[in-house]
C-alpha positions as CSV (number, residue, x, y, z in Angstrom):
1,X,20.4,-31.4,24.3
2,X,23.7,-32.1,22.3
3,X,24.3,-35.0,20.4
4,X,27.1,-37.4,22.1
5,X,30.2,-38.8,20.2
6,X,28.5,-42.2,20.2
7,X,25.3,-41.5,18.9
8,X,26.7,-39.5,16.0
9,X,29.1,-42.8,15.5
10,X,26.7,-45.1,15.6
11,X,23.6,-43.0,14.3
12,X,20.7,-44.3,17.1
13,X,19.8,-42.7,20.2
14,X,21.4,-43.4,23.3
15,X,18.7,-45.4,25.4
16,X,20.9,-46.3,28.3
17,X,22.2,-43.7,31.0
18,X,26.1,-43.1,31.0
19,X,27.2,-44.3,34.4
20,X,29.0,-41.4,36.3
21,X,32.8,-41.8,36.6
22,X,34.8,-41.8,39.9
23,X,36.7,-39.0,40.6
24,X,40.0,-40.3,40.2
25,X,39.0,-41.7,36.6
26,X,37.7,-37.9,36.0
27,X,40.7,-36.4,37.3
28,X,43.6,-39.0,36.0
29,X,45.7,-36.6,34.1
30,X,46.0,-34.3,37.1
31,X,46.6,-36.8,39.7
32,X,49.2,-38.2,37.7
33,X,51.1,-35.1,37.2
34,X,51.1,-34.4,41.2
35,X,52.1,-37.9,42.1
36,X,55.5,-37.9,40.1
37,X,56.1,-34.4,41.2
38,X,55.7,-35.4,44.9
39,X,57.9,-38.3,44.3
40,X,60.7,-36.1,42.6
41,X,61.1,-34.0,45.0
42,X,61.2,-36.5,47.8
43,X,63.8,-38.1,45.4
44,X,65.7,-35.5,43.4
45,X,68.4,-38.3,42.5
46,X,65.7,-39.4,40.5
47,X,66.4,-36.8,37.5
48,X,70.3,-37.3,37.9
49,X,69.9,-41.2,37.5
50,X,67.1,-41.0,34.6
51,X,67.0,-37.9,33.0
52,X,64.3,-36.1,31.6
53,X,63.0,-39.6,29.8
54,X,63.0,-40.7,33.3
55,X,60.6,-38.3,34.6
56,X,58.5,-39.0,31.2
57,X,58.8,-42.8,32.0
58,X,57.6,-42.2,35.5
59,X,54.6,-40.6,34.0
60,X,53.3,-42.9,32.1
61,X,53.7,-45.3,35.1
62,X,51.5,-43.9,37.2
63,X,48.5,-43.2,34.3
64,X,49.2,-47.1,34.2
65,X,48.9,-47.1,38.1
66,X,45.6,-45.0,38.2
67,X,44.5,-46.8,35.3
68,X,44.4,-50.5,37.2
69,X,43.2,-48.6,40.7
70,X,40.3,-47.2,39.1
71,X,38.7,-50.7,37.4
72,X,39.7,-52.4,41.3
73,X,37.7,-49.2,42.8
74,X,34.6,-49.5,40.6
75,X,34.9,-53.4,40.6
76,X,35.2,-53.0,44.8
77,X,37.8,-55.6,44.0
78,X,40.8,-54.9,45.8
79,X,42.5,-57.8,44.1
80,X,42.8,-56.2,40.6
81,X,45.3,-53.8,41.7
82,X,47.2,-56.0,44.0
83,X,47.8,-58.4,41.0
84,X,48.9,-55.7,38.9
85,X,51.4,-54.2,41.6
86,X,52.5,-58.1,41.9
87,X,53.3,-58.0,38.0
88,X,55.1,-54.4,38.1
89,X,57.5,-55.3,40.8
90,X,58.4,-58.3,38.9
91,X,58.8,-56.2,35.8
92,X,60.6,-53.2,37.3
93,X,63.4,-56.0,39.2
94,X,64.4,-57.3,36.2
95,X,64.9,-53.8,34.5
96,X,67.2,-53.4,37.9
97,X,64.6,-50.5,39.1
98,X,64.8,-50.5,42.9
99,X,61.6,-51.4,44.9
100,X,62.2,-48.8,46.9
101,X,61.2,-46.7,43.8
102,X,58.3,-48.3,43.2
103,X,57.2,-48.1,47.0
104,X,57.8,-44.7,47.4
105,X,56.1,-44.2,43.8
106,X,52.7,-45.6,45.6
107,X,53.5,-43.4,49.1
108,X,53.1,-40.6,46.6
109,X,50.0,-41.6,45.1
110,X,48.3,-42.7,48.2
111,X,49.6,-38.9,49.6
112,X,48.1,-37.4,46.2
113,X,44.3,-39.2,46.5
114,X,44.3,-38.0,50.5
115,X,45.3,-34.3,49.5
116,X,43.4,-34.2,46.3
117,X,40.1,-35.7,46.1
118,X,37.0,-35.5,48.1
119,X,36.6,-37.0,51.4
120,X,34.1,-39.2,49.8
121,X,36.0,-40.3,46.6
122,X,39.0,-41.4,48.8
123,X,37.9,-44.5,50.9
124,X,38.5,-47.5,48.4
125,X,41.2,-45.9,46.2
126,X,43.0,-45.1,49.4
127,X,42.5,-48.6,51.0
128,X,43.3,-50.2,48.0
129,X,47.0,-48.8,47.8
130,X,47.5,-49.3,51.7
131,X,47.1,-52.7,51.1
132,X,49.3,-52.6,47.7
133,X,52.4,-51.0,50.1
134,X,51.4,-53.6,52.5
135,X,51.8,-56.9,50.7
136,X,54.6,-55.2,48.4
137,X,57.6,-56.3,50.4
138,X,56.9,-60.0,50.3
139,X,55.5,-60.1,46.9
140,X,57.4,-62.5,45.0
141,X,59.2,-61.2,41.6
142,X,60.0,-65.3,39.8
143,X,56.4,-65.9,38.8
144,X,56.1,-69.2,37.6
145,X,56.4,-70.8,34.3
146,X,52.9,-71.2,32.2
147,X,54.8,-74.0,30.7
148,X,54.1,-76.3,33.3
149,X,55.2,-80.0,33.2
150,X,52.0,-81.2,34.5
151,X,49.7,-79.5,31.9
152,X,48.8,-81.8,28.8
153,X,51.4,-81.7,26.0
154,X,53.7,-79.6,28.1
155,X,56.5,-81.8,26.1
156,X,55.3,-80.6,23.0
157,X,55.0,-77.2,24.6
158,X,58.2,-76.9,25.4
159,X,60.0,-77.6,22.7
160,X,57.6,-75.6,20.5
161,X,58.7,-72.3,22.9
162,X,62.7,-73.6,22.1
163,X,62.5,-73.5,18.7
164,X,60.7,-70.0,18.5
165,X,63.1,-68.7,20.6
166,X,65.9,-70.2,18.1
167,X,63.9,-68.2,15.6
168,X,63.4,-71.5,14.0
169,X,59.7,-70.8,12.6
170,X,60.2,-73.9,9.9
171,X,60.9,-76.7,12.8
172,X,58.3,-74.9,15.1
173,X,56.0,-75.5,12.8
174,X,57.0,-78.8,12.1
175,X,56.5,-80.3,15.5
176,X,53.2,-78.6,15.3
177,X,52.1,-80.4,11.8
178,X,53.8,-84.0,13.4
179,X,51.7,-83.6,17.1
180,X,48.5,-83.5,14.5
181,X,49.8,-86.6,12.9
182,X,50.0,-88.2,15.7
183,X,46.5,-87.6,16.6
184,X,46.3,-84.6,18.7
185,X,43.0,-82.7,18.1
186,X,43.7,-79.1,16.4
187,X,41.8,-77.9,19.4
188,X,44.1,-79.0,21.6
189,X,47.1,-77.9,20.0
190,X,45.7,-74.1,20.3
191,X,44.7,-74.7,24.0
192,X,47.5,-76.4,25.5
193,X,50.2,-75.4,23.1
194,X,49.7,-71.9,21.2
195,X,48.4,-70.5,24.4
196,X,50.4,-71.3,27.0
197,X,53.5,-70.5,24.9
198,X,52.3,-67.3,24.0
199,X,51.7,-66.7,27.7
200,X,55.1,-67.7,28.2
201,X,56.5,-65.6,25.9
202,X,55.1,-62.7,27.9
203,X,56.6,-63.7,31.1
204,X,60.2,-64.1,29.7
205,X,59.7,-60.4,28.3
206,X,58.4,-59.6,32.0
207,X,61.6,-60.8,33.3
208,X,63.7,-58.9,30.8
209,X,65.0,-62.1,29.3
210,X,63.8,-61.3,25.9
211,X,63.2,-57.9,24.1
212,X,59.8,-56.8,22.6
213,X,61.3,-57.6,19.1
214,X,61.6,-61.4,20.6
215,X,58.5,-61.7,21.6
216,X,56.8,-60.0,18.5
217,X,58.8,-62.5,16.3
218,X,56.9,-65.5,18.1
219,X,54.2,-64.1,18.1
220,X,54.0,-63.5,14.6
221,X,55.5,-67.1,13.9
222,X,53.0,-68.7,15.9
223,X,50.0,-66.6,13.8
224,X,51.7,-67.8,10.8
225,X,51.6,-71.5,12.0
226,X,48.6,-71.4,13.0
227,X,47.1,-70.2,9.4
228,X,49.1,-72.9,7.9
229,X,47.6,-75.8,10.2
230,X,44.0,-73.9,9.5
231,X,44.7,-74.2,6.0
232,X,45.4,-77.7,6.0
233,X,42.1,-78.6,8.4
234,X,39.0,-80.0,7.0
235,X,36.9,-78.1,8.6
236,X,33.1,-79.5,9.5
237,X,30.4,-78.4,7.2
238,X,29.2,-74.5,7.0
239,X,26.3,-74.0,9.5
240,X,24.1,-70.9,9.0
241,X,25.9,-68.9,12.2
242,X,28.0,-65.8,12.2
243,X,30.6,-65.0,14.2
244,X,32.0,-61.2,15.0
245,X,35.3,-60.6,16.9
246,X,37.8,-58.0,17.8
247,X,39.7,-56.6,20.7
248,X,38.3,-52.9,21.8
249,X,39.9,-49.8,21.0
250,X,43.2,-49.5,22.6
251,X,43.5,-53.3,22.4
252,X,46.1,-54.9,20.4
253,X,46.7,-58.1,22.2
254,X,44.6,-60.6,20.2
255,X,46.7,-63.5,19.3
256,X,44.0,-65.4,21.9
257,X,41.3,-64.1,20.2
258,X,42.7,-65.2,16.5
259,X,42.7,-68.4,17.7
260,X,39.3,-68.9,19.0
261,X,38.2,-66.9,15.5
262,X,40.2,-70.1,13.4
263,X,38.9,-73.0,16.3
264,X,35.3,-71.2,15.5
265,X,35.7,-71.3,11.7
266,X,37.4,-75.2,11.8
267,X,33.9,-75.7,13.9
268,X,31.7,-74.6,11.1
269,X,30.8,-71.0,12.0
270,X,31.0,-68.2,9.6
271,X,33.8,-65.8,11.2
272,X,34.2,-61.9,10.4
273,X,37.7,-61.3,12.8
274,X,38.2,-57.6,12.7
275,X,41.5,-57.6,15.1
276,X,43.0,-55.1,17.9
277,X,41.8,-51.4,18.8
278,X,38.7,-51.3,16.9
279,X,36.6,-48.1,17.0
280,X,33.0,-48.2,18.4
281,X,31.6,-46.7,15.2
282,X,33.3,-49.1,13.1
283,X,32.3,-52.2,14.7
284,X,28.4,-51.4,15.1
285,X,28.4,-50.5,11.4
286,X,30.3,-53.9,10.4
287,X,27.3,-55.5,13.0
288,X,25.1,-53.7,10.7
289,X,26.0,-55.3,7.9
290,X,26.7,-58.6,9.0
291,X,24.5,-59.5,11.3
292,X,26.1,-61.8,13.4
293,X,24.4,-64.3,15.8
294,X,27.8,-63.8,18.7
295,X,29.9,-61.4,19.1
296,X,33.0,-62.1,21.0
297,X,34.9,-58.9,22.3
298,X,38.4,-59.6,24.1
299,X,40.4,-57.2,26.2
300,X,43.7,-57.7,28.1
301,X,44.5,-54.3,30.3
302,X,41.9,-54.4,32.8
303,X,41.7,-50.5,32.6
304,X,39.8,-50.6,28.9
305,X,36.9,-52.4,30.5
306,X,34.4,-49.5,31.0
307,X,35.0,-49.1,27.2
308,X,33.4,-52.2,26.4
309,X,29.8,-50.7,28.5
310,X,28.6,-48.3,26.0
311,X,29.5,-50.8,22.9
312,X,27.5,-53.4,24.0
313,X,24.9,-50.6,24.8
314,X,25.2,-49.5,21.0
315,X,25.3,-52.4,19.0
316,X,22.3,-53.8,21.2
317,X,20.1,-50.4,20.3
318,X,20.7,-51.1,16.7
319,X,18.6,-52.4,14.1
320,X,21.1,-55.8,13.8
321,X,20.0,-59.3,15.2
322,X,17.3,-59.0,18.1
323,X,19.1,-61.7,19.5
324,X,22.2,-60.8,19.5
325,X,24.4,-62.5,22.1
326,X,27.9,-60.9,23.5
327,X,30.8,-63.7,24.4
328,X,33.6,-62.0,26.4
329,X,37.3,-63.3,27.2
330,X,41.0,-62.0,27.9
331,X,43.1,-61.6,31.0
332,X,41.1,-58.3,31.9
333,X,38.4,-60.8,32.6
334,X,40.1,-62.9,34.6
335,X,41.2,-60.3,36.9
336,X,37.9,-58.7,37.3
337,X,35.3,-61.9,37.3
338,X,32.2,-59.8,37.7
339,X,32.6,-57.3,34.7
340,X,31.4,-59.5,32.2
341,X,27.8,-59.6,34.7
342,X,27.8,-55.8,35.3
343,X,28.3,-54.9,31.7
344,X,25.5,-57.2,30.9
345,X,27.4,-59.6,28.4
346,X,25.4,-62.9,27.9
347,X,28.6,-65.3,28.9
348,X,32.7,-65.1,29.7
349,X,34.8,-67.7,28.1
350,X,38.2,-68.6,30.6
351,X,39.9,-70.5,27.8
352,X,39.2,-71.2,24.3
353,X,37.7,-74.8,24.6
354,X,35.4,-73.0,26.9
355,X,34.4,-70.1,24.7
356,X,33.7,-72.5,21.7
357,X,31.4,-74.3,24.2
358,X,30.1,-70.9,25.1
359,X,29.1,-69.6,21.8
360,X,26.9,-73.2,21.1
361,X,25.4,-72.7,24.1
362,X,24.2,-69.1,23.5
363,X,22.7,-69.9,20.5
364,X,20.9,-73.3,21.5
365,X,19.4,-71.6,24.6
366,X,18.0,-68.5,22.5
């Protein structure tokens, strides 16, 4: 028998059996391909108003599509792909795309998984975007503010998100560096102020009323800020725990992530953050060599989840911390609240008070 990608990456056998994929994970590519040629040629005005980016555009849509059905189908959560259709429409409106494009983009794929896969691989893929073209007509497109006056420090949070959007990193950080002054925790100000701005910030770029740059500049400000405030923390003393973290490979949204690595580190814990879209092989070596007590893994896009299956498989065959313990957060989570369970991590963490909670806990009760 051949020796797999991961075991050659990670250099231990493969204990664990592969789980077999659904068809329409299998056949992706394909499917893709046939659903924006069916929905060309119902439309033809398509290429006239889009032009051959257009029809490349419309491609990667639909991977995007197929990508979100497949985690709802093997969650048998029909919910993960209504909540991603709710955030398309809303995204696709504000770049004046029609809805009528985007319905008759899923009557083409539901036409495509009927016509192309087996009887038996059809049932819940099918189901799921019947119900998508279902609830799409009332599906609302203003989502509301993460910024909400009710949360705590939503004053604070506000004017934060102002000045970042004045590009006015210097007084952003200022009002940061004043609300610890005045005696908010540092915890709080990265729960109920660095998050919920940066969550923000992603639903103003959803409504196309900032550009990527925009949002990439508060981003970036708000990492800077936050190493400042970190810098000027006394943190509690050192305690003999290791933290590692990073986002899986094709994961770059880890801003939530950084934080919880610089709330850990405040807290005492030794932290070893690797980032976004780190390779399999390259985490279980670091695990190798650092032997950490937690390992926290984040992911965003719900479709990268089955990714996360065969790391934890690999970095629990290996000759690293018997005890190892696997802490899992990110919006993927939140959309699918089983996956942590059925990829056997030990706990999920909703927010990042929660997580640090999390992480004592695992420890304590090993």
């Amino acid at each position: 028998m051949s020796t797999s990608p991961l075991e050659l990456a990670r250099g231990w056998p493969v204990k664990a059996k592969t789980k077999k994929k659904h068809a329409l994970e299998v056949r992706r590519d394909e499917l893709a391909e046939k659903v924006v040629k069916l929905h060309y040629r119902r439309r033809p005005d398509l290429e006239l108003r889009f032009g051959i980016r257009g029809r490349e555009r419309c491609l990667e849509d639909v991977v995007f599509h197929i990508g979100f059905l497949v985690q709802a189908v093997a969650a048998q959560n029909s919910k993960i792909f209504l909540d991603y259709v709710l955030w398309a429409k809303a995204l696709l409106v504000y770049r004046a795309i029609p809805v009528e494009d985007f319905q008759t983009n899923l009557e083409c794929l539901l036409r495509v998984i009927r016509t192309s896969l087996p009887a038996n691989a059809q049932r819940l893929p099918a189901a799921y975007v019947k119900d998508a073209l279902a609830e799409l007509p009332s599906m609302p497109t203003e989502l509301p503010s993460f910024v909400d006056d009710n949360q705590p420090h939503a004053r604070l949070a506000n004017e934060y998100l102002q000045l970042l959007l004045l590009h006015d990193r210097e007084k952003a950080g200022e009002v940061i560096r004043q609300a610890l002054r005045d005696g908010v925790s540092i915890s709080h100000v990265y729960q109920h102020i660095f998050t919920p701005v940066e969550r923000e910030v992603g639903r103003l770029w959803q409504q196309n009323k900032i550009t990527v740059a925009q949002e990439h500049y508060c981003t970036a400000a708000t990492e800077v800020i936050m190493a400042q405030v970190s810098a000027e923390a006394l943190g509690r003393p050192r305690k003999e725990l290791r933290l590692l973290a990073f986002c899986i490979e094709g994961e770059n949204h880890c801003l939530g992530l950084h934080m919880f690595c610089e709330l850990m580190e405040l807290n005492g814990w030794g932290v070893a953050y690797v980032g976004g879209n780190t390779p399999v092989g390259g985490v279980v070596e670091l695990a190798k060599q650092y032997r950490p007590h937690v390992v926290a893994i984040s992911a965003t896009m719900v479709f990268n989840l089955p990714k996360i299956d065969g790391l934890i498989k690999a970095l629990r065959a290996g000759p690293s911390q018997p005890k190892l313990k696997f802490l899992v957060g990110g919006r993927a989570f939140e959309q699918d609240s089983r996956a942590w369970q059925r990829y056997e991590a030990d706990a999920f963490a909703p927010d990042l008070l929660h997580g640090m909670e999390k992480a004592e806990s695992l420890i304590s009760g090993s």
